[in-house]
PDB file of N, CA, C and O in Angstrom:
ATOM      1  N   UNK A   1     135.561 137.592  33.312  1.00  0.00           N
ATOM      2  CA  UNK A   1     134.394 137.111  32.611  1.00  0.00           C
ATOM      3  C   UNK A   1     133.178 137.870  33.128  1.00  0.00           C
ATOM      4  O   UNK A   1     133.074 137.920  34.353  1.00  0.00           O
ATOM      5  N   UNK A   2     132.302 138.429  32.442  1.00  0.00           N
ATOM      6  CA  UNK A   2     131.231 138.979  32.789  1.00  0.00           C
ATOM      7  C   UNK A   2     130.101 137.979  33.132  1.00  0.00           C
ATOM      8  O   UNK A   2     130.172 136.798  32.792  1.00  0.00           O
ATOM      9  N   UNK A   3     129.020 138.513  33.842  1.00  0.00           N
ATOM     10  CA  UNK A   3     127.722 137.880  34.838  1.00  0.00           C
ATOM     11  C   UNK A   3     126.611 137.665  33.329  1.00  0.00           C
ATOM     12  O   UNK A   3     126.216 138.433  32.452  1.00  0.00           O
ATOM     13  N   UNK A   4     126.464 136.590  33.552  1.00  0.00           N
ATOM     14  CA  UNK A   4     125.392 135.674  32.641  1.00  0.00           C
ATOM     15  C   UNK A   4     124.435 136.317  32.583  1.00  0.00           C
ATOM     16  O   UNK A   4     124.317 137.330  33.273  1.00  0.00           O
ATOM     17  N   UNK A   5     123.687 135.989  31.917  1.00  0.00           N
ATOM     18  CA  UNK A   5     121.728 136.328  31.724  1.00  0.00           C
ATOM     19  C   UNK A   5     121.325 136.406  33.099  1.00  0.00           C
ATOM     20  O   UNK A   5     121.105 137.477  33.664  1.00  0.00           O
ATOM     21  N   UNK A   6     121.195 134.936  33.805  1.00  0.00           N
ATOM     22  CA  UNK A   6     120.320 135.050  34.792  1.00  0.00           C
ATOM     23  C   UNK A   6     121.436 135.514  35.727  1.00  0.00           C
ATOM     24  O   UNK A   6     120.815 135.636  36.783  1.00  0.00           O
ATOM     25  N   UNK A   7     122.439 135.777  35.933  1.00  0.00           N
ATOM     26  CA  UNK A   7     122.886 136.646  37.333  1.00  0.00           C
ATOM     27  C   UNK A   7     122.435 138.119  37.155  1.00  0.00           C
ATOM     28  O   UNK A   7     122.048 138.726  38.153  1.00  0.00           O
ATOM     29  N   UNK A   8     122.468 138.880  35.655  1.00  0.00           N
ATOM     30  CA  UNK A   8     122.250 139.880  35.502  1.00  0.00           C
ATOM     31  C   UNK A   8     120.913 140.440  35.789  1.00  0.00           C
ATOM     32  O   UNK A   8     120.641 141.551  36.245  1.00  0.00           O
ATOM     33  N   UNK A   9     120.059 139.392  35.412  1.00  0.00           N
ATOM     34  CA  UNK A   9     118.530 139.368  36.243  1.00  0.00           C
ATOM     35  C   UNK A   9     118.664 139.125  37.072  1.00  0.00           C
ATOM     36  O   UNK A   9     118.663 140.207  37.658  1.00  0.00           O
ATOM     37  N   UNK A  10     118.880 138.099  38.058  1.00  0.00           N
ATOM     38  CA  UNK A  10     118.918 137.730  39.454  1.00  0.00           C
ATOM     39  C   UNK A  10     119.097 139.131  40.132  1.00  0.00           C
ATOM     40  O   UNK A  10     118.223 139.490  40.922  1.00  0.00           O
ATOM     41  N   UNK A  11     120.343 140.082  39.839  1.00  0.00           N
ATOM     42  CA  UNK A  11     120.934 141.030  40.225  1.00  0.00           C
ATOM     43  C   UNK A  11     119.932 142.952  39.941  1.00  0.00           C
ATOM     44  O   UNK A  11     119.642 143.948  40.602  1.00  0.00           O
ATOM     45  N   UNK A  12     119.808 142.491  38.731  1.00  0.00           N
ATOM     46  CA  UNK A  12     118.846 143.648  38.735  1.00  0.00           C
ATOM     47  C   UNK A  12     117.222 143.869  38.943  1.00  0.00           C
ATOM     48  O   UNK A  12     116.665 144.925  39.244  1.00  0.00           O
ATOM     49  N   UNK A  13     116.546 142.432  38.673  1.00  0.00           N
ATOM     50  CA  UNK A  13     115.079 142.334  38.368  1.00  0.00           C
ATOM     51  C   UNK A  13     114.542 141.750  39.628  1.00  0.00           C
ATOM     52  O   UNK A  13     113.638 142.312  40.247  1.00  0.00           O
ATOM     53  N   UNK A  14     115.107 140.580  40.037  1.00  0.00           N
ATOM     54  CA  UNK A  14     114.312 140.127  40.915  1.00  0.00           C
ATOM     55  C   UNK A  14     114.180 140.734  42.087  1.00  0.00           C
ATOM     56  O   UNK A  14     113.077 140.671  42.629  1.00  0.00           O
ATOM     57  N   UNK A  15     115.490 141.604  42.877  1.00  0.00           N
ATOM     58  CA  UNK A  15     114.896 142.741  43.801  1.00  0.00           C
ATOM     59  C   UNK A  15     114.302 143.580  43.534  1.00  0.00           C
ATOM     60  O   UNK A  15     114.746 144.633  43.991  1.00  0.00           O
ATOM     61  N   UNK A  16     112.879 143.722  42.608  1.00  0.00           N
ATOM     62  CA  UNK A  16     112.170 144.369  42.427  1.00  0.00           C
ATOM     63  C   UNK A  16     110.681 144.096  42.703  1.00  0.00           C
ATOM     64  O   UNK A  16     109.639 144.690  42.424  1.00  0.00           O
ATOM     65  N   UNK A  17     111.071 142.659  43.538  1.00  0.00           N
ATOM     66  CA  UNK A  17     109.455 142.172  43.471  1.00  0.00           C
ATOM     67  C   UNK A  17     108.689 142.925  44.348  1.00  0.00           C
ATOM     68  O   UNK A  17     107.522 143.011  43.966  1.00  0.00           O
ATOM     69  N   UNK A  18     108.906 143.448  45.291  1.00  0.00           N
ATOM     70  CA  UNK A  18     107.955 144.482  46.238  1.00  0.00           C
ATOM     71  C   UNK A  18     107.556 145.299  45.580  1.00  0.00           C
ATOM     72  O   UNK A  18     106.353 145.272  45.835  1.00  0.00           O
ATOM     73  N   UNK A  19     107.725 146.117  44.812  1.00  0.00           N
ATOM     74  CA  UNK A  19     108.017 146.976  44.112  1.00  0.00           C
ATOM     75  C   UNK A  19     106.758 146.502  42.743  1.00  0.00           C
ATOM     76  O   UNK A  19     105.671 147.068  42.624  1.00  0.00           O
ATOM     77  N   UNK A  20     107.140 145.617  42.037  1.00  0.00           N
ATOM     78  CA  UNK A  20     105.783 144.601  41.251  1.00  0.00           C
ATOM     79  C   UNK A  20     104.553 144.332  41.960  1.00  0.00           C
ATOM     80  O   UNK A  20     103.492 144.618  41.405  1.00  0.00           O
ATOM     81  N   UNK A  21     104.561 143.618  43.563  1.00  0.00           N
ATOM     82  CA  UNK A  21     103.765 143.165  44.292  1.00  0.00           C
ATOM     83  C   UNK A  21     102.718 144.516  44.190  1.00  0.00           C
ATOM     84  O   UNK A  21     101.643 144.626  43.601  1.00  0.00           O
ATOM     85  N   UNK A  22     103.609 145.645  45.143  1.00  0.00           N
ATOM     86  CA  UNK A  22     102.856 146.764  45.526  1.00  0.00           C
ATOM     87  C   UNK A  22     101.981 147.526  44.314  1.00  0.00           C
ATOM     88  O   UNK A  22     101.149 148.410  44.515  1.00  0.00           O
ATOM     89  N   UNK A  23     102.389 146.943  42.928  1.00  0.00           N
ATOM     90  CA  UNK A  23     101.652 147.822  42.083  1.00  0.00           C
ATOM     91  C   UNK A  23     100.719 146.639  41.220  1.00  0.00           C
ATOM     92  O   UNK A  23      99.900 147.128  40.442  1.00  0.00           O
ATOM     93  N   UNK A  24     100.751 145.729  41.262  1.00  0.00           N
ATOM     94  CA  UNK A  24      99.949 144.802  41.383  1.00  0.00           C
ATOM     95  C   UNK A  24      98.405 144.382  42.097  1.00  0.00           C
ATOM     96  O   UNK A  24      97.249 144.193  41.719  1.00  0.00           O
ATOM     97  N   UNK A  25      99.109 144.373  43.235  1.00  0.00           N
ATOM     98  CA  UNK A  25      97.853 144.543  44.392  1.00  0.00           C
ATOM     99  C   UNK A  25      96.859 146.047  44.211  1.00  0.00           C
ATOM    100  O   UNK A  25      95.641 146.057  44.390  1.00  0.00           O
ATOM    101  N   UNK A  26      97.728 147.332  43.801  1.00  0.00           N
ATOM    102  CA  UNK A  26      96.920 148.786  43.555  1.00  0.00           C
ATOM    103  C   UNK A  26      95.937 148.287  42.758  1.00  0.00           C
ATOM    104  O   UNK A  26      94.751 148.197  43.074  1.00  0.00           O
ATOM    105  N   UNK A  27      96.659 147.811  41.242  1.00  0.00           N
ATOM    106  CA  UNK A  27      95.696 147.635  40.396  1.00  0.00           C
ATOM    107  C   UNK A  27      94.215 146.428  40.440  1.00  0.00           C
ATOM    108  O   UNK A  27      93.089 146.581  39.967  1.00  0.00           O
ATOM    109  N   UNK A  28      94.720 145.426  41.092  1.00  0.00           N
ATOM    110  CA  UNK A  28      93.896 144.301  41.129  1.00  0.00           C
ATOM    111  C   UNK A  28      93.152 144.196  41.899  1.00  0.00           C
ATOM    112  O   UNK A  28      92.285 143.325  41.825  1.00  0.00           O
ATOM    113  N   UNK A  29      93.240 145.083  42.942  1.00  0.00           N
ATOM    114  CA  UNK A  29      92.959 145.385  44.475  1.00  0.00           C
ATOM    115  C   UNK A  29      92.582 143.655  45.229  1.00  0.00           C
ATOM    116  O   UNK A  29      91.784 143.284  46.090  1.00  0.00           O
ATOM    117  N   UNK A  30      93.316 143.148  44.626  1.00  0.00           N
ATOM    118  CA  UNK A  30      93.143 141.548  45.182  1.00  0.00           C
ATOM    119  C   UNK A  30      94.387 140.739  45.249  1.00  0.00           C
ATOM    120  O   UNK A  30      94.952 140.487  44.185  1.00  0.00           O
ATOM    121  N   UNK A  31      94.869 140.315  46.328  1.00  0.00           N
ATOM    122  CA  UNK A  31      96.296 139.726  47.243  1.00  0.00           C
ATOM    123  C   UNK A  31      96.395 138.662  46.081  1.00  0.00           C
ATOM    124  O   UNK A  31      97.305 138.844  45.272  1.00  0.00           O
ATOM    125  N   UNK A  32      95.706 137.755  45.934  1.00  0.00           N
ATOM    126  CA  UNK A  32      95.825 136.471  45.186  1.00  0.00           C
ATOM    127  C   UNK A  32      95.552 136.972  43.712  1.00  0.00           C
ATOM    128  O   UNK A  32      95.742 136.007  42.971  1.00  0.00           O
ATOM    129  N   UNK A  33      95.270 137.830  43.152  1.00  0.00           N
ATOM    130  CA  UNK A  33      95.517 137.812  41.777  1.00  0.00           C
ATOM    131  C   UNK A  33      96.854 139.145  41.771  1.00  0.00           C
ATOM    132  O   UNK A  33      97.433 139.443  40.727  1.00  0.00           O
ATOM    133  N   UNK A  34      97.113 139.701  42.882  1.00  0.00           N
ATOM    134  CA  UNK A  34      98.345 140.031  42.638  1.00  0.00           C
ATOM    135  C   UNK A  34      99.617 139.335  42.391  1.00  0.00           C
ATOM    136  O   UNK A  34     100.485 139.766  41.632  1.00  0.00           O
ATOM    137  N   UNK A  35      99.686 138.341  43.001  1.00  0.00           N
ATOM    138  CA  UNK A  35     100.670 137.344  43.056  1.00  0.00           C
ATOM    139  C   UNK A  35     100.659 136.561  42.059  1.00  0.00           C
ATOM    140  O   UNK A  35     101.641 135.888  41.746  1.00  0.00           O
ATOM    141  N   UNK A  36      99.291 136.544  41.284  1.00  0.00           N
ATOM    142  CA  UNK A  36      99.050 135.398  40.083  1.00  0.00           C
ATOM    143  C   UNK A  36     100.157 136.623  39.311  1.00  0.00           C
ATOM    144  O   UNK A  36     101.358 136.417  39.137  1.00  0.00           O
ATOM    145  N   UNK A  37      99.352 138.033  38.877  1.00  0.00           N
ATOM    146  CA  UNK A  37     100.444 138.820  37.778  1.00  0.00           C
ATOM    147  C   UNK A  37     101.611 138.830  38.233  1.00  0.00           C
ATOM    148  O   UNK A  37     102.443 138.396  37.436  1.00  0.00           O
ATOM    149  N   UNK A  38     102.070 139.221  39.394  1.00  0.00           N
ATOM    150  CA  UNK A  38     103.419 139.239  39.316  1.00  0.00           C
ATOM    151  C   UNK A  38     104.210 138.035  38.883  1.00  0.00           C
ATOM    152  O   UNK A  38     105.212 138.397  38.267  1.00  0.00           O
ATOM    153  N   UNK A  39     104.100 136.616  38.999  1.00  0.00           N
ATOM    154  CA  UNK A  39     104.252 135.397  38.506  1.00  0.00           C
ATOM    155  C   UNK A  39     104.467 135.840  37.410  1.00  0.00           C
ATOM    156  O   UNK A  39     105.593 136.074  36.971  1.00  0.00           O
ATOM    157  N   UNK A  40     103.229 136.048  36.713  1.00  0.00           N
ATOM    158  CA  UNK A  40     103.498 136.483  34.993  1.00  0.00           C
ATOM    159  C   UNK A  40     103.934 137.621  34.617  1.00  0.00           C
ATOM    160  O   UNK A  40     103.932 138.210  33.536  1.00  0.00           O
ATOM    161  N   UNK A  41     104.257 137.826  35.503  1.00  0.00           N
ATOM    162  CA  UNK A  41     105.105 139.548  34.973  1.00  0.00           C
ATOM    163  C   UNK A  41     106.384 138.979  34.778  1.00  0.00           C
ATOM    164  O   UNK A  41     106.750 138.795  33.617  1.00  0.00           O
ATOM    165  N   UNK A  42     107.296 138.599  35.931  1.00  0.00           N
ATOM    166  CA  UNK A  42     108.401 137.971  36.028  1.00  0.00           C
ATOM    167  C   UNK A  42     108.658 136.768  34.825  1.00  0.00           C
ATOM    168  O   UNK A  42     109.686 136.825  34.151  1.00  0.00           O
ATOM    169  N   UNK A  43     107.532 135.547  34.577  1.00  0.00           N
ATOM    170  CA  UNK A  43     107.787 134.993  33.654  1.00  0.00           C
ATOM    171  C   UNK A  43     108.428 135.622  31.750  1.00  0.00           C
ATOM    172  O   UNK A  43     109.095 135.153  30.828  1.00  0.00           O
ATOM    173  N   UNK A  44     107.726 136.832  32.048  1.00  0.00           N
ATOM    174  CA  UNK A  44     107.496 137.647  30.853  1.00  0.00           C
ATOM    175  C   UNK A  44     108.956 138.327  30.616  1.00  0.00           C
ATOM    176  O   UNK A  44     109.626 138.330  29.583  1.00  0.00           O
ATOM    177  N   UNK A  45     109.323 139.054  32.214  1.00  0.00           N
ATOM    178  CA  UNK A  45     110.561 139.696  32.101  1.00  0.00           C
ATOM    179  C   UNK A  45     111.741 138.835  31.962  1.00  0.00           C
ATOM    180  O   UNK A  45     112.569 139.206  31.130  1.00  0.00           O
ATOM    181  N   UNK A  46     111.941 137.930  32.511  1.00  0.00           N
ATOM    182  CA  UNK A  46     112.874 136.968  31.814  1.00  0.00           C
ATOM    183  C   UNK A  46     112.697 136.495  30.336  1.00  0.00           C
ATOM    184  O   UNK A  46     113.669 136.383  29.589  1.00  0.00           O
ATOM    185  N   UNK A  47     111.590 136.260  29.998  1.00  0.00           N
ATOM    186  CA  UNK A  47     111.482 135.733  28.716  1.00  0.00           C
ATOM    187  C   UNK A  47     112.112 136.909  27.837  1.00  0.00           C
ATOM    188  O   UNK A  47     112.854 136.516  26.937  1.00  0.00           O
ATOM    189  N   UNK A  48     111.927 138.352  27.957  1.00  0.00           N
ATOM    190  CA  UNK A  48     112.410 139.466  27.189  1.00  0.00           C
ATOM    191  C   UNK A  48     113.479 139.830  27.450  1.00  0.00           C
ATOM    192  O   UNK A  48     114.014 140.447  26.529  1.00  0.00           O
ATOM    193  N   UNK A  49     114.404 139.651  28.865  1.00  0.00           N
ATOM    194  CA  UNK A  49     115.148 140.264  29.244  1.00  0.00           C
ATOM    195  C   UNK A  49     116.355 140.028  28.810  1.00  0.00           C
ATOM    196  O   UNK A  49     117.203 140.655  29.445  1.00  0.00           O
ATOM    197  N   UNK A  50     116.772 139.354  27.959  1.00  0.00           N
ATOM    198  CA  UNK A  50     117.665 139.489  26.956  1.00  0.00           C
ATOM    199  C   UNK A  50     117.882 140.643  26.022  1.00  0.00           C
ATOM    200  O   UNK A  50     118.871 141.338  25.791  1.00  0.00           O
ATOM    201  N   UNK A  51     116.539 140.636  25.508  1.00  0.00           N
ATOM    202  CA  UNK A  51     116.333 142.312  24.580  1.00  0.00           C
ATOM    203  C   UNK A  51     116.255 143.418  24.912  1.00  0.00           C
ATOM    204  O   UNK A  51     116.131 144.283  24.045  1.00  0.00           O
ATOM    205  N   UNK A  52     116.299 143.744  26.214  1.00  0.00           N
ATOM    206  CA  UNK A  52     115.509 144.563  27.197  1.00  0.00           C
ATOM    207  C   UNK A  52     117.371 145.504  26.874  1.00  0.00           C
ATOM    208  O   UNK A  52     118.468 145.043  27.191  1.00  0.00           O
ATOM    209  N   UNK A  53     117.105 146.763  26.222  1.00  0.00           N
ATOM    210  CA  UNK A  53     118.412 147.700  26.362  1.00  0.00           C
ATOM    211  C   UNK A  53     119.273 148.092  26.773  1.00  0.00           C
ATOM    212  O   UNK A  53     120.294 148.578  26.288  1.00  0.00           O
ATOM    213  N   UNK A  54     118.699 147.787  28.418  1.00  0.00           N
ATOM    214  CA  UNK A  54     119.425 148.805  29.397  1.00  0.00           C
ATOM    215  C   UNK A  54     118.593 149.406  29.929  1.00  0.00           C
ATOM    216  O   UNK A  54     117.425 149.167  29.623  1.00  0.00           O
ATOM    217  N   UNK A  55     118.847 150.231  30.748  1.00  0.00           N
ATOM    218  CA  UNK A  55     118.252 151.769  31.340  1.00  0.00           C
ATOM    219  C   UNK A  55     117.522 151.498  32.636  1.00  0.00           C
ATOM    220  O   UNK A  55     118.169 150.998  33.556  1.00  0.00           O
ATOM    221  N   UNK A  56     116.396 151.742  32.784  1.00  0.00           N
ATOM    222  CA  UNK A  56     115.724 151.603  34.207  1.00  0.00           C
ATOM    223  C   UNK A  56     114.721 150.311  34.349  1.00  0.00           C
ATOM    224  O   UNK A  56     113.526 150.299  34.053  1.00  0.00           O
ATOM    225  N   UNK A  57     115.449 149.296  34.841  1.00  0.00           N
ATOM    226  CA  UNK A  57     114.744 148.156  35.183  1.00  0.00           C
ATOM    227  C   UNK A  57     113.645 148.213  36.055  1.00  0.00           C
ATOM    228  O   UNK A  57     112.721 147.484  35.696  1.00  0.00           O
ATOM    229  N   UNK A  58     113.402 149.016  37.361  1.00  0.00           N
ATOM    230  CA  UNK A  58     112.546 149.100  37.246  1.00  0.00           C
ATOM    231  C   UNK A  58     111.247 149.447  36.575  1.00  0.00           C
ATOM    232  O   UNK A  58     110.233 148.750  36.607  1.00  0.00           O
ATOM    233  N   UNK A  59     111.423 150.862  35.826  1.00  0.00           N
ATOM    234  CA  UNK A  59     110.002 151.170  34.577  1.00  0.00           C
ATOM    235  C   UNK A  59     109.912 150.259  34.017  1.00  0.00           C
ATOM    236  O   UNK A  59     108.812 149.723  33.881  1.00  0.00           O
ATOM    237  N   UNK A  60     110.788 149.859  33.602  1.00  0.00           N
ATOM    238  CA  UNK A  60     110.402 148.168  32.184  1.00  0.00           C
ATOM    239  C   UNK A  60     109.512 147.057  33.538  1.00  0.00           C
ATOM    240  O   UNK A  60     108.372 146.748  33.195  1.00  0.00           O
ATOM    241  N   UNK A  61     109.851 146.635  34.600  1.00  0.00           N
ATOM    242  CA  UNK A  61     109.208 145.772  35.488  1.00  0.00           C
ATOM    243  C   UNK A  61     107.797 146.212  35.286  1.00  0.00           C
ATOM    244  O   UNK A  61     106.987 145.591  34.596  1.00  0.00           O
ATOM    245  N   UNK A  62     107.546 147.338  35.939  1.00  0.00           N
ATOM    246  CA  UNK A  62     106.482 147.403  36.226  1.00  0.00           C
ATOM    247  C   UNK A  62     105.702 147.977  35.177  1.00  0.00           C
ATOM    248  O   UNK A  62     104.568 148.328  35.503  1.00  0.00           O
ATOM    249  N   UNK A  63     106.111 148.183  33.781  1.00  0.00           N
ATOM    250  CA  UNK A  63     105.503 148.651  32.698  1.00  0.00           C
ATOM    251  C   UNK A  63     104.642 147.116  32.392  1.00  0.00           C
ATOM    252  O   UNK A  63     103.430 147.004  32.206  1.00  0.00           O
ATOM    253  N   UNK A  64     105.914 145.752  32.411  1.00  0.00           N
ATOM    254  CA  UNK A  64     105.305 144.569  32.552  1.00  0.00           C
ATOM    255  C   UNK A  64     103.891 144.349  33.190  1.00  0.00           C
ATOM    256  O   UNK A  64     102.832 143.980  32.682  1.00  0.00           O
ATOM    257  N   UNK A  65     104.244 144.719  34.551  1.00  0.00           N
ATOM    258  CA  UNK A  65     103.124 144.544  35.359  1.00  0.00           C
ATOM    259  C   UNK A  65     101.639 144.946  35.461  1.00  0.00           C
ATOM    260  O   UNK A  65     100.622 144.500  35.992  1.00  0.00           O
ATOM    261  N   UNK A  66     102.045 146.142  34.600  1.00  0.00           N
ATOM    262  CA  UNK A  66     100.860 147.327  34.576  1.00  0.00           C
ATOM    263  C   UNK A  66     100.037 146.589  33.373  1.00  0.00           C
ATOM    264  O   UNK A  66      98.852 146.293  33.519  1.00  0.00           O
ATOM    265  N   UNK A  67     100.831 146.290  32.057  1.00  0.00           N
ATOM    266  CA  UNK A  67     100.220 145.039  31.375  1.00  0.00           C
ATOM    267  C   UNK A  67      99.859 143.784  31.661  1.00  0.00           C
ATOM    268  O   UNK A  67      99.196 143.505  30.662  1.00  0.00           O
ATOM    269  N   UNK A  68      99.848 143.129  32.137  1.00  0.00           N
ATOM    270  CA  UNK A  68      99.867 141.740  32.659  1.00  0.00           C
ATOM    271  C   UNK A  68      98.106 142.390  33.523  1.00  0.00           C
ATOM    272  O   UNK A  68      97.042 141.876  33.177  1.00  0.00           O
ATOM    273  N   UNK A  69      98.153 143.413  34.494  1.00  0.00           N
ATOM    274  CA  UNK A  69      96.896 143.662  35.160  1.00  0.00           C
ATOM    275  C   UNK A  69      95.909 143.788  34.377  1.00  0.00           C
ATOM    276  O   UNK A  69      94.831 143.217  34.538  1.00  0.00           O
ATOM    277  N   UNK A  70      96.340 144.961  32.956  1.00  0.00           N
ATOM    278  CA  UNK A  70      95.683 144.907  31.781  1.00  0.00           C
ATOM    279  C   UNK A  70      94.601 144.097  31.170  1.00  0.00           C
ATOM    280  O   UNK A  70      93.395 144.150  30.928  1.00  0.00           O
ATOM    281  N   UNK A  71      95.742 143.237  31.028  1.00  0.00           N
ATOM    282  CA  UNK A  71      95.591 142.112  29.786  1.00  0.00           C
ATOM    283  C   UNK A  71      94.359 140.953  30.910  1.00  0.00           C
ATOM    284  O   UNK A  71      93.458 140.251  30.452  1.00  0.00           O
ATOM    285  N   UNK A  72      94.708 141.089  32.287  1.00  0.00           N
ATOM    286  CA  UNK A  72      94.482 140.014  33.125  1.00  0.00           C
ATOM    287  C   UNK A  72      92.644 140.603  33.060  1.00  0.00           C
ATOM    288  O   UNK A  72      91.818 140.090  32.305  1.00  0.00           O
ATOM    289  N   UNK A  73      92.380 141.581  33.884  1.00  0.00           N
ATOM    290  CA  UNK A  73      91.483 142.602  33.657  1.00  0.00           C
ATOM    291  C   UNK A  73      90.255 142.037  32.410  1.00  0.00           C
ATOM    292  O   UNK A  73      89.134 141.548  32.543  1.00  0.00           O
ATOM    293  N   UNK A  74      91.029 142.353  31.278  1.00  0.00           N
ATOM    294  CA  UNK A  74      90.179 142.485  29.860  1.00  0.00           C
ATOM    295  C   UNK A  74      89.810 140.847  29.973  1.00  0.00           C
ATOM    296  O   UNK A  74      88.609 140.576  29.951  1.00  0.00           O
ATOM    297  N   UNK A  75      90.677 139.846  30.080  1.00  0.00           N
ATOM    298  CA  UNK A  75      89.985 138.763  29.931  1.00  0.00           C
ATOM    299  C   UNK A  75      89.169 138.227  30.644  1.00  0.00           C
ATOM    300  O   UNK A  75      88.220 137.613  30.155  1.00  0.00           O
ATOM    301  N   UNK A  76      89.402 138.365  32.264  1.00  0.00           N
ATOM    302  CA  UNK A  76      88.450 138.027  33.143  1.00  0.00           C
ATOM    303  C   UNK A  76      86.992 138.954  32.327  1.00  0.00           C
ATOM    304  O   UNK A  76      85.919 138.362  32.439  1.00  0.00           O
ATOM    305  N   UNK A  77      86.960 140.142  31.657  1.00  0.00           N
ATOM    306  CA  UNK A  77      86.037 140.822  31.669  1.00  0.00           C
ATOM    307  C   UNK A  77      85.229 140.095  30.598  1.00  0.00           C
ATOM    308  O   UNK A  77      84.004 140.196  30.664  1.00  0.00           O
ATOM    309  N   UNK A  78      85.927 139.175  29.346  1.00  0.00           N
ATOM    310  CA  UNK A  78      85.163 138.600  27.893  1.00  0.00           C
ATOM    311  C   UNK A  78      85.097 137.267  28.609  1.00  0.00           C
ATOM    312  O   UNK A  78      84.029 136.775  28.245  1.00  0.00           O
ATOM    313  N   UNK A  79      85.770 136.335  29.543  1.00  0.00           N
ATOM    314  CA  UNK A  79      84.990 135.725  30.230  1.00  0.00           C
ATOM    315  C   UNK A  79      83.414 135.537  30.528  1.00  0.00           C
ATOM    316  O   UNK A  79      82.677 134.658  30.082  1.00  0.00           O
ATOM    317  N   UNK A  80      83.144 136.439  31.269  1.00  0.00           N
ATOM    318  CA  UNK A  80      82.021 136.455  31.372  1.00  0.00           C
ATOM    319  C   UNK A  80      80.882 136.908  30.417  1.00  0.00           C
ATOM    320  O   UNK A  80      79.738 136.982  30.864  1.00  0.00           O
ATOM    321  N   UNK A  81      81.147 137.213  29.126  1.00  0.00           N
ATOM    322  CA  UNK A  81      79.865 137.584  28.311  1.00  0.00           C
ATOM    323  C   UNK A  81      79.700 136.269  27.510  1.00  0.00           C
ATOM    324  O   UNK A  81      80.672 135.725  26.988  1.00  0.00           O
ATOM    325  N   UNK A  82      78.446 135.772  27.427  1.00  0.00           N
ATOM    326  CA  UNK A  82      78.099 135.066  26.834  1.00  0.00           C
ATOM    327  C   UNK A  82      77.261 135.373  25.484  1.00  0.00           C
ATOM    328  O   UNK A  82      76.222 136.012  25.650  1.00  0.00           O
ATOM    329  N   UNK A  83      77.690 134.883  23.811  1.00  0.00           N
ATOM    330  CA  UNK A  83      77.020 135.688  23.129  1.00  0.00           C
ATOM    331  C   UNK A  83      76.119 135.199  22.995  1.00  0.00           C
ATOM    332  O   UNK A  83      76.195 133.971  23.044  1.00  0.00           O
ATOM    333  N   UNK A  84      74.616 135.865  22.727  1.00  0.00           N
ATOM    334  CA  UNK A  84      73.396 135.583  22.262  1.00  0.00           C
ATOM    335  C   UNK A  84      73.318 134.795  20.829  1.00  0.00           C
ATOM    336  O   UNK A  84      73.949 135.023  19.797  1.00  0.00           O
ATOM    337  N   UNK A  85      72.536 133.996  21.049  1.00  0.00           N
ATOM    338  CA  UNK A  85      72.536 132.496  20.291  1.00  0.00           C
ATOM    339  C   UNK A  85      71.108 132.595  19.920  1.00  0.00           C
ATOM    340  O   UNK A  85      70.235 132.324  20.745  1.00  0.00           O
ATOM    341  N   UNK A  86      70.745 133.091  18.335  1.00  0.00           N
ATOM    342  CA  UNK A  86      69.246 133.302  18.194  1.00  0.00           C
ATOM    343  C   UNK A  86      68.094 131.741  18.159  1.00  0.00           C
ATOM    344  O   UNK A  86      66.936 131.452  18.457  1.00  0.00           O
ATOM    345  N   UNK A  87      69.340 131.076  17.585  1.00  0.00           N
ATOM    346  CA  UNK A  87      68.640 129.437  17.657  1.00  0.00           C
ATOM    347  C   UNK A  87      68.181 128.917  18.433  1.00  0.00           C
ATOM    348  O   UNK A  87      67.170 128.217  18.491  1.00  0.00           O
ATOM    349  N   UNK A  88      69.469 129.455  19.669  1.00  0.00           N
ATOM    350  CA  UNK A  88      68.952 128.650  21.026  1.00  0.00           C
ATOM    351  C   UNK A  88      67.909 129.536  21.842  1.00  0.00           C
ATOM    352  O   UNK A  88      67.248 129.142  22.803  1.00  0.00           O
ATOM    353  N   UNK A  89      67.894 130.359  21.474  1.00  0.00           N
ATOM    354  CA  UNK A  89      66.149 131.341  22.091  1.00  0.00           C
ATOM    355  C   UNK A  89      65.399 130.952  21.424  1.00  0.00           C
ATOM    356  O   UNK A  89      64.332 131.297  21.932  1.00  0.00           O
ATOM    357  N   UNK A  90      65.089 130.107  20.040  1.00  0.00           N
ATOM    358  CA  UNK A  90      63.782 129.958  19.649  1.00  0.00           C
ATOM    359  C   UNK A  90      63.801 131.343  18.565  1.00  0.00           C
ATOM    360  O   UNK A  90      62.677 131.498  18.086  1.00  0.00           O
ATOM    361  N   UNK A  91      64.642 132.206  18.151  1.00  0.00           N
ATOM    362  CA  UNK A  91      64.569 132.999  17.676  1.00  0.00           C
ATOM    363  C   UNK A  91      65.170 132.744  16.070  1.00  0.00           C
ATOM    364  O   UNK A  91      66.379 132.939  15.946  1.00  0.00           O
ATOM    365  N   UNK A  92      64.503 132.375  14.994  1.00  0.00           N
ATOM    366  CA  UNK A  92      65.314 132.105  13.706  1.00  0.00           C
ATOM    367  C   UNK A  92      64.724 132.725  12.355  1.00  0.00           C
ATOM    368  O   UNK A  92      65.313 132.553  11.288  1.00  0.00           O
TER     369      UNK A  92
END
């Protein structure tokens, strides 16, 4: 009988977390939001890793990861803009 979903991940993906961590932390240059993406990297790679082809588990990991910093990045960044509201300046 062949190895299930999650042994096949267990077996190929999850010894990759140093490997996530270390490129995580490059990008975020911050310990605690490294660990937040890798969380969601991993959530992500299981969620796909059914579809996922074959081939080099690591590039697909950290292709995850490199998105997840991305995506993490851009929103912290629209976070903070607040749009100008002409009403509420008195401006109409």
């Amino acid at each position: 009988m062949g190895d299930s979903l999650l042994d096949r991940f267990e077996q190929r993906v999850v010894p990759l977390i140093d490997d996530a961590y270390t490129l995580a932390r490059h990008l975020m240059g911050d310990e605690h939001d490294a660990q937040d993406i890798v969380q969601e990297a991993y959530l992500r790679a299981w969620r796909y890793f059914a579809g996922f082809g074959g081939g080099d588990e690591r590039a697909w990991l950290l292709t995850i990861v490199r998105n997840c910093c991305y995506t993490s990045r851009r929103t912290a960044r629209g976070a903070n803009v607040v749009p100008y509201d002409d009403e509420q300046h008195g401006l109409h």
